[in-house]
Steps between C-alpha positions, in 0.01 A plus 500: 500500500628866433484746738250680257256233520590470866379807556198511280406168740484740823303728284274269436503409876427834599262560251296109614488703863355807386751716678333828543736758414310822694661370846899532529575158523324447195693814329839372637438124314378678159779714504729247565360281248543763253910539610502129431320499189759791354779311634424174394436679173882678472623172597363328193624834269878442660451103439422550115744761468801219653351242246565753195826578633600166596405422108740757343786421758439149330503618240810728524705186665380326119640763334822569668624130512381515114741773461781362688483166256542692208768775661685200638437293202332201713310267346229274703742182455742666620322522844551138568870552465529754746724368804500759789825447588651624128805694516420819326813680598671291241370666205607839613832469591717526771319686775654741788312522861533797734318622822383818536651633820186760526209237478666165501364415154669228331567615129587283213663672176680410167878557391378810312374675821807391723686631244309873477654495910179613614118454524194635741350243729145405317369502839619806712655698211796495714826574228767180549868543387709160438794389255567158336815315627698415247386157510138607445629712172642187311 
């Protein structure tokens, strides 16, 4: 049962014993019942309105991983093929790690960018300074 038909059952109660709405008690209960009635109806309005947005978040979620198969060039079999524990890292190189002393971020870059010497943190914007060793520059 929804609270809208919930309340239009203690209408219907109220109505079956004829409250008579000229003393208070009977003003309080109609008034009351009227509150309900508005709320119950909002309630429903909110309700549909999640439904429809539910539906185009669905929708959206569609869309997006639709977008991701053809910007990352996935096909459906290749889903079956997919191994969590692949080492992506591989196909970009060798990769440098550093700590940002400001937010303790761990930060992962390429040659090129240990090269350039310098970089902002992604996640504080905090400017880092570091040099290769030699070793790293072979």
């Amino acid at each position: 049962m929804t609270i809208g038909e919930k309340v239009s059952y203690i209408k219907g109660l109220a109505e079956g014993l004829a409250l008579d709405e000229s003393t208070k008690e009977g003003k309080i209960l109609a008034a009351m019942l009227d509150v309900l009635s508005d709320i119950a109806e909002n309630l429903k309005e909110v309700d549909d309105e999640l439904n429809d947005i539910a539906d185009v978040m669905t929708d959206m979620e569609e869309s997006v991983a639709d977008l991701e198969d053809i910007v990352y060039d996935i096909d459906d079999d290749d889903d079956e093929d997919y191994d969590d524990d692949d080492d992506f890292d591989d196909d970009l190189g060798e990769l440098y790690e550093t700590t940002c002393p400001a937010c303790s971020n761990t930060i992962r870059f390429d040659y090129e960018q240990a090269a350039a010497g310098a970089m902002d943190c992604p996640n504080c914007g905090q400017h880092l300074e570091f040099e290769l060793d030699e070793d790293d520059a072979e």
